[in-house]
LODREN-557673 format. One record per residue: x negated, y, z of N, C-alpha, C in turn. Coordinates in steps of 0.1 Angstrom, whole numbers, padded with zeros to 4 digits, always signed. Last residue first. Layout:
residues N
XYZXYZXYZ ...
END
This chain:
residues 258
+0965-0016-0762+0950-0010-0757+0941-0018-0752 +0990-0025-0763+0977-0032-0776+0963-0028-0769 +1006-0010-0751+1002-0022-0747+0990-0029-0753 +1011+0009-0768+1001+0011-0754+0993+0000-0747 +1025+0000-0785+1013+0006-0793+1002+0006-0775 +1048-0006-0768+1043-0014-0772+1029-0008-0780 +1054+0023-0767+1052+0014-0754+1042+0002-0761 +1064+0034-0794+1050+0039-0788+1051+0024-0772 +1082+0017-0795+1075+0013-0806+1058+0020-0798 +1103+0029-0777+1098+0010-0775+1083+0011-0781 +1101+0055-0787+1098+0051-0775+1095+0033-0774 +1119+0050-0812+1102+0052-0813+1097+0050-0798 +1141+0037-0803+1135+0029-0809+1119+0033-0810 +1147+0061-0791+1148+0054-0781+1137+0040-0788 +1152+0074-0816+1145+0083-0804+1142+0066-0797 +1172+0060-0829+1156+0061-0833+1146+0062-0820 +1196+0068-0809+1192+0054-0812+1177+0048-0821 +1195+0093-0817+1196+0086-0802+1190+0077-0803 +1211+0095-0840+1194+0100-0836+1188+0095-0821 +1228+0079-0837+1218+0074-0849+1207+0077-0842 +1243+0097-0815+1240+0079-0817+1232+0076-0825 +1244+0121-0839+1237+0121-0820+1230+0104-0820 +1264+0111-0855+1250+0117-0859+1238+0118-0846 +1283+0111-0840+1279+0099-0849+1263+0102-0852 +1287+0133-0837+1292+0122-0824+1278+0114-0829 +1293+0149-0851+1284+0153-0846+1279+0146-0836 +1318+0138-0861+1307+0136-0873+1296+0140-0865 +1337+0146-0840+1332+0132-0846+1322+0134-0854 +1335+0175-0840+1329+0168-0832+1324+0153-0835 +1346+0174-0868+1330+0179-0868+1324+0172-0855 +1371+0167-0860+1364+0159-0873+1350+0165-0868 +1379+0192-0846+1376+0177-0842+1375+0170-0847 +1362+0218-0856+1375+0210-0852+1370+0197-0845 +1350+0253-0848+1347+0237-0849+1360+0231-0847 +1355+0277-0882+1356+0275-0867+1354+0258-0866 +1342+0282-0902+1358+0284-0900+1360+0282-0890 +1316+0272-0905+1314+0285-0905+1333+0288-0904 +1318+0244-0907+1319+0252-0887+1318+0266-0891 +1312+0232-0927+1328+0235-0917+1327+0241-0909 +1289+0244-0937+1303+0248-0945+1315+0251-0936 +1275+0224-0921+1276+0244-0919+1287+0247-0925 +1280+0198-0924+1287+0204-0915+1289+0218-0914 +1270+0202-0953+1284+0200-0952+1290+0204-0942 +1243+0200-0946+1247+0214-0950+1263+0213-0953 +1237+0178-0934+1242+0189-0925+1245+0205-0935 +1244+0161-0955+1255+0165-0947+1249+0174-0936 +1234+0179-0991+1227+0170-0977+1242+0168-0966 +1252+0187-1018+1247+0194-1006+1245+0177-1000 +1251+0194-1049+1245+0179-1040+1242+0183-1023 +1256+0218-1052+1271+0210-1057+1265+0196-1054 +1237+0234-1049+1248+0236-1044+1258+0224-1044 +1206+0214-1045+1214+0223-1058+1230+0224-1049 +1184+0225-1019+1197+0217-1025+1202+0227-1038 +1164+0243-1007+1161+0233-1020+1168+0230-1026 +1176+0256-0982+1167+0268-0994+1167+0254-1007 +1185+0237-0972+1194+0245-0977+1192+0255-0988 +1165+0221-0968+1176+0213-0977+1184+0223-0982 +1156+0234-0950+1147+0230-0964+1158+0229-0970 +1173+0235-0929+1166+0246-0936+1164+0244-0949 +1181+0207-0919+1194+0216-0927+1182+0228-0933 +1181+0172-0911+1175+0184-0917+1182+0196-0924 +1188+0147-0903+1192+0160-0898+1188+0174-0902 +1172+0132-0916+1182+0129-0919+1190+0137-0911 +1144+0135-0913+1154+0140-0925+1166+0135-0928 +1142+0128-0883+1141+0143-0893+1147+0147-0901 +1148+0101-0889+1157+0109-0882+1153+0127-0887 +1125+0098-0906+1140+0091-0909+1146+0102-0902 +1103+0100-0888+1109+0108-0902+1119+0108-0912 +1105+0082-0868+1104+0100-0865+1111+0102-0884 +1105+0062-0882+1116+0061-0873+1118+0073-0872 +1076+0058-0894+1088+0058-0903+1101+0061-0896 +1063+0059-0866+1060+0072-0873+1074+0073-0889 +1071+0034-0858+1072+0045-0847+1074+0061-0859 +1058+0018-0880+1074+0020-0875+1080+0030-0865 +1032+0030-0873+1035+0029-0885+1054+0029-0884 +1024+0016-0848+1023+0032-0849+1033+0031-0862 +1027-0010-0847+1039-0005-0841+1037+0013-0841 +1011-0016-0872+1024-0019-0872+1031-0010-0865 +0980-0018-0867+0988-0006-0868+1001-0005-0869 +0979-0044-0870+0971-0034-0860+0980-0020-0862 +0982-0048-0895+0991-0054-0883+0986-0045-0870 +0959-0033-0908+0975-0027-0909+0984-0034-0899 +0936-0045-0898+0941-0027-0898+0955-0029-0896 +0941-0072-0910+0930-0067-0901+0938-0055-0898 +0947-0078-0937+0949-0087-0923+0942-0083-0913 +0945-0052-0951+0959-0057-0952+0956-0067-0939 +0922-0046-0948+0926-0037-0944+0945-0041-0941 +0908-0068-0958+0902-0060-0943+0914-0050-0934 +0906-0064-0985+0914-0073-0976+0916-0072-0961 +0899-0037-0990+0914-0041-0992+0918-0055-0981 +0872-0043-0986+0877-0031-0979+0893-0036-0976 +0868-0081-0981+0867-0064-0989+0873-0054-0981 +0847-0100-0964+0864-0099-0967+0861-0083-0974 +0827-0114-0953+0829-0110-0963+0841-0107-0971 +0818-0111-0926+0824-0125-0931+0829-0125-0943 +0818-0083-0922+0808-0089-0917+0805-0103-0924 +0847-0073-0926+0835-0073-0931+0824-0082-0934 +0856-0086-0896+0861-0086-0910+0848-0088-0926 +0837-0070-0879+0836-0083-0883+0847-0094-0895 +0849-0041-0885+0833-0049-0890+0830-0062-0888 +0874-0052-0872+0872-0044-0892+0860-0052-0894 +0870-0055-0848+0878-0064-0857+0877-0063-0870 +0860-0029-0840+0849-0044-0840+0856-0055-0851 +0875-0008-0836+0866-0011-0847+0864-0026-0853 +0905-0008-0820+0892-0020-0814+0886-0020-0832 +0927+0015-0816+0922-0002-0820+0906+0003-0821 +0933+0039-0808+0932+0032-0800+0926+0017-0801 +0936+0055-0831+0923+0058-0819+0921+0049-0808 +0957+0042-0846+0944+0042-0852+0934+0042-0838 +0976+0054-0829+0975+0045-0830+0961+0038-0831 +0973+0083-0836+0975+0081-0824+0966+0065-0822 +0977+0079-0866+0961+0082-0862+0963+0081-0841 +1005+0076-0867+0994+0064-0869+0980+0067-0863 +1012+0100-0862+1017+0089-0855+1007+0080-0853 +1004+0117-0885+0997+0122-0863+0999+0109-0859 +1015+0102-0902+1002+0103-0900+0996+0111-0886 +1040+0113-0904+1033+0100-0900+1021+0097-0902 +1036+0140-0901+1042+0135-0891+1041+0119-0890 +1026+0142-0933+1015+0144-0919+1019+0137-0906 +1053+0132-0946+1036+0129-0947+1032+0131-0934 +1073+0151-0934+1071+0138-0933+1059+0128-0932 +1068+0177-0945+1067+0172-0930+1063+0160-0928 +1071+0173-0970+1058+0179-0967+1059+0178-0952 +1091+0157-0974+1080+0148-0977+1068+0158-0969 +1113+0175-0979+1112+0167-0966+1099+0158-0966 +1107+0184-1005+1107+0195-0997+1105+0185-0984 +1116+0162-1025+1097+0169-1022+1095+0174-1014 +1141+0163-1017+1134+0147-1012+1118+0157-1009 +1151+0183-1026+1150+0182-1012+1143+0171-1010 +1143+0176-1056+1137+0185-1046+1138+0186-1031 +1157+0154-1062+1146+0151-1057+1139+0162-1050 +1188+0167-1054+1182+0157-1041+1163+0148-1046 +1179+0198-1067+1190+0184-1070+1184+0175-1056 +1167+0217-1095+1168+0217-1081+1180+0201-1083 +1139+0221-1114+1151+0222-1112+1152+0219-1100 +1112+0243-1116+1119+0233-1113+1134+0232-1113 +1096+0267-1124+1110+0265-1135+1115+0248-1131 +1073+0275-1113+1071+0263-1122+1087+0260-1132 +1089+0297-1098+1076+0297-1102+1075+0288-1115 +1108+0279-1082+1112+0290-1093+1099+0295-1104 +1090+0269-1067+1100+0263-1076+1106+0267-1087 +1077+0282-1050+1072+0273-1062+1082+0267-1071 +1097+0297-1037+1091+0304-1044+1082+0293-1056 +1107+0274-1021+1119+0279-1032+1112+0290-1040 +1085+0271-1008+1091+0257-1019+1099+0261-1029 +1086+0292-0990+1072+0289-1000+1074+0279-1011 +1108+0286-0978+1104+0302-0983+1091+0296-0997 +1102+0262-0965+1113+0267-0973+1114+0273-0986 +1080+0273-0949+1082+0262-0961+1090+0264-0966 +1090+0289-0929+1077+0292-0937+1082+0286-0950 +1113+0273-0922+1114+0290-0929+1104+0291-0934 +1099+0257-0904+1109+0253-0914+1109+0262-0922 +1065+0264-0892+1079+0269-0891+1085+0260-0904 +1042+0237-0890+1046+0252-0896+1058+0254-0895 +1031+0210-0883+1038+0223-0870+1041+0236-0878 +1032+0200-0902+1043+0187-0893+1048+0201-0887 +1014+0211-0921+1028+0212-0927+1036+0205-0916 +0987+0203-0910+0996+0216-0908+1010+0217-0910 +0978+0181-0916+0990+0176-0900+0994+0190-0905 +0952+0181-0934+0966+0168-0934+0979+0171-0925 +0947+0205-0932+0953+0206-0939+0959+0194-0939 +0931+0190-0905+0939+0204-0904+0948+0205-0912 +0911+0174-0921+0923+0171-0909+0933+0180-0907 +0895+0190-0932+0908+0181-0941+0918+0174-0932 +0883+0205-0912+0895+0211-0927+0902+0201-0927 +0872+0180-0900+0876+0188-0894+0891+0198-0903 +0856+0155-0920+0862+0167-0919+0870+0174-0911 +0851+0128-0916+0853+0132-0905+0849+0153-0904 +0864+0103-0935+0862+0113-0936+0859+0123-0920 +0873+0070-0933+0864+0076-0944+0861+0094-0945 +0889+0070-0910+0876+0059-0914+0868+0065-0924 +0906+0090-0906+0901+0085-0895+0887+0076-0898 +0915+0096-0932+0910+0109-0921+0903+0099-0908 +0926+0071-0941+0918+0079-0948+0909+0090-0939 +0945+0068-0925+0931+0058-0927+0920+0066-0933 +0961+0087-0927+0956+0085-0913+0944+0080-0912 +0968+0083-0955+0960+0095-0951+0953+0094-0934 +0984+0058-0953+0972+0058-0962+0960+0074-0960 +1005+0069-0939+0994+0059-0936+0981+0055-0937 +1014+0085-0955+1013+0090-0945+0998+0084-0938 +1020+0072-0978+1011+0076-0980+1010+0087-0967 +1042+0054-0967+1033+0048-0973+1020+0057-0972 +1062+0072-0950+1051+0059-0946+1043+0055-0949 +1068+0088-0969+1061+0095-0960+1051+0080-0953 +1081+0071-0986+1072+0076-0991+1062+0077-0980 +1101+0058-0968+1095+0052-0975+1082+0058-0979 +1116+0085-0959+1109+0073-0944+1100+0060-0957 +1128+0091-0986+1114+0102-0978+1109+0091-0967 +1145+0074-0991+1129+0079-0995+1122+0084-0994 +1164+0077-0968+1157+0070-0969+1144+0069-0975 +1173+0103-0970+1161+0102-0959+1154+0089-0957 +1179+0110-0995+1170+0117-0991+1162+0109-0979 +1202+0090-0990+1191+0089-1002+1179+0096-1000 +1217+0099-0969+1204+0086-0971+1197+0085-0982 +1227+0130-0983+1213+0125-0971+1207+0110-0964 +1242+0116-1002+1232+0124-1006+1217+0123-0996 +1261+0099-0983+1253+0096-0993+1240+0100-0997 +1268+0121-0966+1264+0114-0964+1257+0105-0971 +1280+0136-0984+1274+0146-0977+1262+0133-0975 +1301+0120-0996+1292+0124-1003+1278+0131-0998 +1319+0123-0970+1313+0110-0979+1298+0112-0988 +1320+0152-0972+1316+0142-0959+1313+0130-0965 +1341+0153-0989+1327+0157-0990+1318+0156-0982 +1358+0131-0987+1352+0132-0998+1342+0136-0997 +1371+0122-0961+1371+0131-0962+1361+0126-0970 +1377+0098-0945+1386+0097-0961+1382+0109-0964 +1362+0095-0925+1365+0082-0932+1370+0085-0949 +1374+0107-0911+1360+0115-0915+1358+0102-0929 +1395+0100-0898+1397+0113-0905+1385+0116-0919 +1385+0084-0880+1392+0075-0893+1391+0088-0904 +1376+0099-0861+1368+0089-0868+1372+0087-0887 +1400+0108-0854+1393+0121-0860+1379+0112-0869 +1413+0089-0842+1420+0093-0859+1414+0099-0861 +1411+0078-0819+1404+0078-0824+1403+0084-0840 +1422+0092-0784+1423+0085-0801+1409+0086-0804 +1433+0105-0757+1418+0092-0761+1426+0086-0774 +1446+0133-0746+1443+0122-0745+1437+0116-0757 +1440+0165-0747+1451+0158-0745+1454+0141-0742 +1418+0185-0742+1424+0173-0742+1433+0169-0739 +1410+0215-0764+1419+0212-0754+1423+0197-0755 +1393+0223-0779+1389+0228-0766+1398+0223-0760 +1407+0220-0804+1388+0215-0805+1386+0217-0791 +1439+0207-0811+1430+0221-0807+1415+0218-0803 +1448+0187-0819+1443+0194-0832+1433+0205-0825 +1444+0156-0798+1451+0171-0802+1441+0177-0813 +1433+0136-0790+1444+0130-0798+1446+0151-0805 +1395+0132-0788+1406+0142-0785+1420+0137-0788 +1372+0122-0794+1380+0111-0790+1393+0123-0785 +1354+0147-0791+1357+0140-0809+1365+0126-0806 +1352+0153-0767+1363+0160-0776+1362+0152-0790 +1334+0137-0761+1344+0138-0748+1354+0145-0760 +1310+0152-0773+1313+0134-0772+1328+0135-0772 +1314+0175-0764+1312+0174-0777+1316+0157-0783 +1307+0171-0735+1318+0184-0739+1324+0177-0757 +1277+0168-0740+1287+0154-0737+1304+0163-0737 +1264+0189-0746+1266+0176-0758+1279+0167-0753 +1270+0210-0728+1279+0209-0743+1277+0199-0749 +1254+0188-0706+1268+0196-0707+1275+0196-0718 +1224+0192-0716+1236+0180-0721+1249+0183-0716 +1214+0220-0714+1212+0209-0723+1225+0202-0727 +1225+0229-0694+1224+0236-0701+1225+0228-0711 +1216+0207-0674+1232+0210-0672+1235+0219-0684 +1187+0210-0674+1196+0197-0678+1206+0202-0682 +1184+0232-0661+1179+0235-0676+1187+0221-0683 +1193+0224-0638+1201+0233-0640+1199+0237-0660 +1176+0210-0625+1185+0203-0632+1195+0213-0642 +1151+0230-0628+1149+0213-0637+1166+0212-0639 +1157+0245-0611+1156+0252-0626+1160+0236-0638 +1160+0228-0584+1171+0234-0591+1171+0240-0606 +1135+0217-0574+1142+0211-0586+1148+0215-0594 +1130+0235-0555+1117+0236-0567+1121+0228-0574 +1148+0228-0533+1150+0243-0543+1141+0242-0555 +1138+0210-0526+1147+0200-0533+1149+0220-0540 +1113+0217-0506+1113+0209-0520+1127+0207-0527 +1131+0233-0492+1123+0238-0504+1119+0235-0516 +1139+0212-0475+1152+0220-0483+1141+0228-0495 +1118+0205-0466+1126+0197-0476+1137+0202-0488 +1109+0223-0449+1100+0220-0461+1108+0212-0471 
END
């Protein structure tokens, strides 16, 4: 019976070994000293430094905090403001639907449907369009977040807010919103990292000559992967890593409030 149970793991680890294998493959080679992307030779660091003086990499990078920073600003604000909205003042079913659809629709869908309004209306293109393009995820995605949140706080605190004569607004800034804090940073953390990996949208949106950096890394890898890319793909893991792990605290703590 044991030996059976431990066979009913094998898919589990084996779907691991699929997974993180080539990421850590990927770690393990952007500390390479050699030019060849598959073969170690020994532990430098120059592919770091490399990335350091590489211009369009620089710029790659630039471009996509700008995008991902104001998109984790926008999306928060009026992410938020829709959670409240759907959860306290509306118990439309539709308007719920059309708040979250854009989080689960294919990338491609959108894309497709952004670079047809665009042209449509005679937009120009440049990092605010990828900004408009990452907002239509962004929005709703923090807004599933918060309304998680939302379902969990205690009404009673509002209506006795109320109750003592505080306004909607005020009710909502000393009351609601600390209440909602750890959804709120949980849900700005998801959409930071989104967009700041995002390559579809950005690729149907971007004006050629403001590329995002993952559309920098496609450029390089379409010549084959070096060892600058692993480092850049190093770096970019650790960020995303490092959200991931930060929205985990942020939901824990939302649990605890219950």
């Amino acid at each position: 019976m044991r030996r059976r149970n431990r066979a009913i793991y094998a898919p589990l680890w084996l779907t691991y070994l699929f997974f993180y294998v080539p990421i850590a493959v990927m770690v393990v080679m952007s500390f390479n000293s050699s030019d060849a992307p598959f073969s170690f030779e020994g532990f430098s660091l120059k592919w770091y430094g490399t990335l350091a003086q590489n211009d369009n990499v620089l710029q790659g990078l630039v471009n996509t905090l700008i995008v991902a920073v104001s998109t984790t600003v926008i999306a928060t604000v009026v992410g938020t403001m829709l959670a409240v909205g759907l959860a306290r003042y509306t118990r439309s079913k539709i308007l719920e639907a059309l708040g979250t659809l854009p989080a689960i629709l294919p990338e491609l869908m959108l894309a497709v449907g952004l670079i047809i309004f665009y042209s449509t209306v005679q937009f120009t293109l440049g990092l605010h369009s990828v900004l408009l393009a990452h907002l239509t995820f962004g929005i709703p995605l923090v807004a599933v977040v918060v309304r998680v949140r939302l379902a969990s706080m205690d009404m009673s605190l509002e209506e006795a807010s109320r109750d003592l004569g505080a306004g909607a607004v005020a009710t909502f800034l000393r009351i609601t919103l600390p209440g909602l804090m750890p959804g709120v940073a949980a849900g700005a953390l998801l959409a930071f990292t989104f967009s700041l990996d995002e390559f579809v949208l950005a690729f149907f949106t971007a004006e050629p000559t403001q590329p995002t950096l993952p559309m920098v890394i496609y450029s390089m890898i379409r010549f084959g992967v070096t060892p600058d890319i692993n480092a850049l793909a190093t770096i970019l893991l650790v960020v995303s890593f490092t959200a991931v792990i930060a929205v985990q605290r942020m939901t824990r703590l939302t649990e605890s409030f219950r």
